[in-house]
C-alpha positions as a Markdown table, in Angstrom:
| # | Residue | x | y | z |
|---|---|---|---|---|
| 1 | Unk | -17.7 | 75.2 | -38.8 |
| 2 | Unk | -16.2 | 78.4 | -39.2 |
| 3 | Unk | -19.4 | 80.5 | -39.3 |
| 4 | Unk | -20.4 | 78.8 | -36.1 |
| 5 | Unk | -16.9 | 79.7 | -34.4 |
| 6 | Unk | -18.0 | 83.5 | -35.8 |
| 7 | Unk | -21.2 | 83.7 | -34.9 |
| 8 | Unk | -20.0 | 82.4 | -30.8 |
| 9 | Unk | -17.2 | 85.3 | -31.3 |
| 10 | Unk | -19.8 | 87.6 | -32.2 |
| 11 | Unk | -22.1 | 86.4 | -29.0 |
| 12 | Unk | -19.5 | 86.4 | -26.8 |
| 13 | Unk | -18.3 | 90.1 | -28.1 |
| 14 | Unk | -22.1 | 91.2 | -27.2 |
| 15 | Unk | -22.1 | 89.9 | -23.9 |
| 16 | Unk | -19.1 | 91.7 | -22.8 |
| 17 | Unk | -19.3 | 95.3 | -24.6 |
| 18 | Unk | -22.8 | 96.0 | -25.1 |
| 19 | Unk | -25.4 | 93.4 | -23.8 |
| 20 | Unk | -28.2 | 94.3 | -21.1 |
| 21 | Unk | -28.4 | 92.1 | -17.7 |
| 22 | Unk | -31.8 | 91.7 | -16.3 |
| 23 | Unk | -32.6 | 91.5 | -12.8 |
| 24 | Unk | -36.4 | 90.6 | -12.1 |
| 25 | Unk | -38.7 | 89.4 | -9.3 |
| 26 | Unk | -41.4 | 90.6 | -7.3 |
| 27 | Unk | -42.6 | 92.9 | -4.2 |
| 28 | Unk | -44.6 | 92.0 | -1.5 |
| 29 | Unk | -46.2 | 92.6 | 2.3 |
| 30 | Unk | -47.5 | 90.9 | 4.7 |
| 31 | Unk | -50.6 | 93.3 | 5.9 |
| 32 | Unk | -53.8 | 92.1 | 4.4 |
| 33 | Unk | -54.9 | 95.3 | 3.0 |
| 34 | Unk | -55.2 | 96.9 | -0.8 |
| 35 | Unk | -53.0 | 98.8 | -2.5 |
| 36 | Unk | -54.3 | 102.3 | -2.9 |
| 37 | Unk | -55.3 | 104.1 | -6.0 |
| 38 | Unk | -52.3 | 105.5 | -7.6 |
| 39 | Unk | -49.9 | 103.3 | -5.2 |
| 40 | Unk | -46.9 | 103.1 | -7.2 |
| 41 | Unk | -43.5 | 100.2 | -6.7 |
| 42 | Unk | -40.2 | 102.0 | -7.0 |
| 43 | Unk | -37.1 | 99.1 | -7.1 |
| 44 | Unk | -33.3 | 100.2 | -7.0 |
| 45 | Unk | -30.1 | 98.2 | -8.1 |
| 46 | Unk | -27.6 | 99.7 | -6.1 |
| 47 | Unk | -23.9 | 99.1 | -5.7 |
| 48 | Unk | -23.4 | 98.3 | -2.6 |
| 49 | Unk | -19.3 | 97.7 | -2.4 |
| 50 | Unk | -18.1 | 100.4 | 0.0 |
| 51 | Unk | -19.0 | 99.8 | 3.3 |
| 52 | Unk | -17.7 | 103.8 | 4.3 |
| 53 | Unk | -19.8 | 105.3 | 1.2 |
| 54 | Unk | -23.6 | 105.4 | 0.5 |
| 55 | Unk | -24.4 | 103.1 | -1.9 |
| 56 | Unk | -25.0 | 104.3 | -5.6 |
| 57 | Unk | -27.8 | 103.6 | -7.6 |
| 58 | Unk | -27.3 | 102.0 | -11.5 |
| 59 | Unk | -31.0 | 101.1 | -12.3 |
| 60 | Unk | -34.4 | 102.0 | -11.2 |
| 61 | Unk | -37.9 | 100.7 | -12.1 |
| 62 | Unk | -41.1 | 102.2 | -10.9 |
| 63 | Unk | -44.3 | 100.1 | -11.6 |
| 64 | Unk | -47.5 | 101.4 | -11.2 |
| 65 | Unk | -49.6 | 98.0 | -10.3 |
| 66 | Unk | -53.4 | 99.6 | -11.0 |
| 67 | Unk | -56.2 | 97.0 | -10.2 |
| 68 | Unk | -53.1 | 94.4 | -9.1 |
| 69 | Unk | -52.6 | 93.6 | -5.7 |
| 70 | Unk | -49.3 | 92.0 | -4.0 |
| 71 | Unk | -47.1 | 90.2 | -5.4 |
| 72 | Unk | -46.2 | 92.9 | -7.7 |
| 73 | Unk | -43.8 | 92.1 | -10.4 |
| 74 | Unk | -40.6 | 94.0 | -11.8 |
| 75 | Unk | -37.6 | 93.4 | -14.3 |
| 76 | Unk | -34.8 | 96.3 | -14.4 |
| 77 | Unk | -32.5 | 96.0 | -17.4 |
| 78 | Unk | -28.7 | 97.7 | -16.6 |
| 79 | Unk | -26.1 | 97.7 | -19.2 |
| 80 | Unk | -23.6 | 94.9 | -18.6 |
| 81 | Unk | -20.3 | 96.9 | -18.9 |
| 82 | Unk | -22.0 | 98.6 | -15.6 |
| 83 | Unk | -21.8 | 95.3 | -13.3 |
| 84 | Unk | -18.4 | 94.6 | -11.8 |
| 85 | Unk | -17.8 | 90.7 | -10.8 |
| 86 | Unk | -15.5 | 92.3 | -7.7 |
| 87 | Unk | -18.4 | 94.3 | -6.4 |
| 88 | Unk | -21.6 | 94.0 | -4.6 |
| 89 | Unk | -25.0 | 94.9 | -5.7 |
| 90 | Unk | -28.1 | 94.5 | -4.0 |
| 91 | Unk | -31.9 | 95.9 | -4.5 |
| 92 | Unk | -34.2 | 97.6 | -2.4 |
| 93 | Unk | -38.2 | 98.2 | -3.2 |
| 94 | Unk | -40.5 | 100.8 | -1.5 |
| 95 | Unk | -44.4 | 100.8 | -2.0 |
| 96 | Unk | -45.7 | 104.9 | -2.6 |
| 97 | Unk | -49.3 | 106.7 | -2.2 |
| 98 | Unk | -50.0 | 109.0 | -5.5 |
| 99 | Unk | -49.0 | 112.2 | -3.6 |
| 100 | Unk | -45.3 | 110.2 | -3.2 |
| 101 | Unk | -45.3 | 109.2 | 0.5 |
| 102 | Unk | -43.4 | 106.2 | 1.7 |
| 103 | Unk | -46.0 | 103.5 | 2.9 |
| 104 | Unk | -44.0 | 100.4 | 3.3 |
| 105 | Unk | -40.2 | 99.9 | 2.1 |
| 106 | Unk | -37.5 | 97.0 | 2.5 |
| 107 | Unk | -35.7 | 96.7 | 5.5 |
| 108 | Unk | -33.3 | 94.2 | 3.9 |
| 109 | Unk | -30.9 | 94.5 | 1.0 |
| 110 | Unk | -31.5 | 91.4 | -1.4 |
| 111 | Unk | -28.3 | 90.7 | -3.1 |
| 112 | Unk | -27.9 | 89.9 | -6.8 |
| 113 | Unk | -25.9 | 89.8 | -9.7 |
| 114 | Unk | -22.2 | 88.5 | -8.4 |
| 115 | Unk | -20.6 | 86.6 | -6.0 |
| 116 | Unk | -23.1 | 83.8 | -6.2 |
| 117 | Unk | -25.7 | 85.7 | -5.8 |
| 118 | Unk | -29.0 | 85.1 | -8.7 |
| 119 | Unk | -30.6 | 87.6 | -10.6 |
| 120 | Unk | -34.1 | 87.5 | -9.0 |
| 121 | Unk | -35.5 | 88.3 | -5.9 |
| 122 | Unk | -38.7 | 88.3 | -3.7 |
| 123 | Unk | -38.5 | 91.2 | -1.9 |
| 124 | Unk | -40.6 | 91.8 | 1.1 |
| 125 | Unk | -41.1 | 95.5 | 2.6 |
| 126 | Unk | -42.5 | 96.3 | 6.1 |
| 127 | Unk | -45.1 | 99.7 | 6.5 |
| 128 | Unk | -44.2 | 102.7 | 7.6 |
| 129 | Unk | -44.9 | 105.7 | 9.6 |
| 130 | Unk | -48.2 | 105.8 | 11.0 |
| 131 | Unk | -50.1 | 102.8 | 11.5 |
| 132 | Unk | -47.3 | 100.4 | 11.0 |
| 133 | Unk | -46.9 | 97.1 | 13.2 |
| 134 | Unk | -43.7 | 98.0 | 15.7 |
């Protein structure tokens, strides 16, 4: 019994000073088009507390989807002492060429992490500049 009560102390422990949170889930559009060569799926976890203050990053995942359409999966691993249960965080994803320009990106912050909120998300992002739907 006593090995048992250490070995939940030495869990516990983990989970509060050193363990890694995972946030994953998955990008998508609506257009019916490819993805082109070198297209590349950048997704932020941001904390997004302060109404008054741009919002600051804590994790970032790019994933380069070759040969892979829509939905395109992602996991971003933070360290735990990073999240605050009193604060907000939310992710964003854009979709860009291989030269780096923005072809589609979220419109919508996806919360996750606290206050209720999971840690996944389907996040759907809308084209951009020329060509896109208005």
């Amino acid at each position: 019994m006593r090995i048992a009560g250490a070995a939940l102390g030495l869990v516990l422990a983990c989970a509060q000073t050193g363990g890694v949170t995972q946030v994953t889930g998955s990008v998508f559009y609506r257009e019916r088009i490819a993805l082109p060569s070198g297209a590349r799926v950048r997704v932020t976890l941001a904390d997004v507390s302060l109404v008054d203050m741009p919002e600051r990053v804590i994790a970032a995942v790019e994933v380069r989807p070759e040969g892979r359409e829509v939905p395109i999966d992602f996991s971003i691993e933070v360290a735990s002492r990073e999240i605050d249960d009193d604060r907000s965080y939310a992710l964003r994803a854009q979709i860009l060429d291989a030269d780096g320009r923005l072809l589609w990106s979220s419109t919508e912050r996806y919360p996750v992490l606290t206050r209720g909120a999971p840690n996944e998300a389907t996040i759907l992002v809308r084209r951009v500049g020329q060509g896109a739907d208005r």
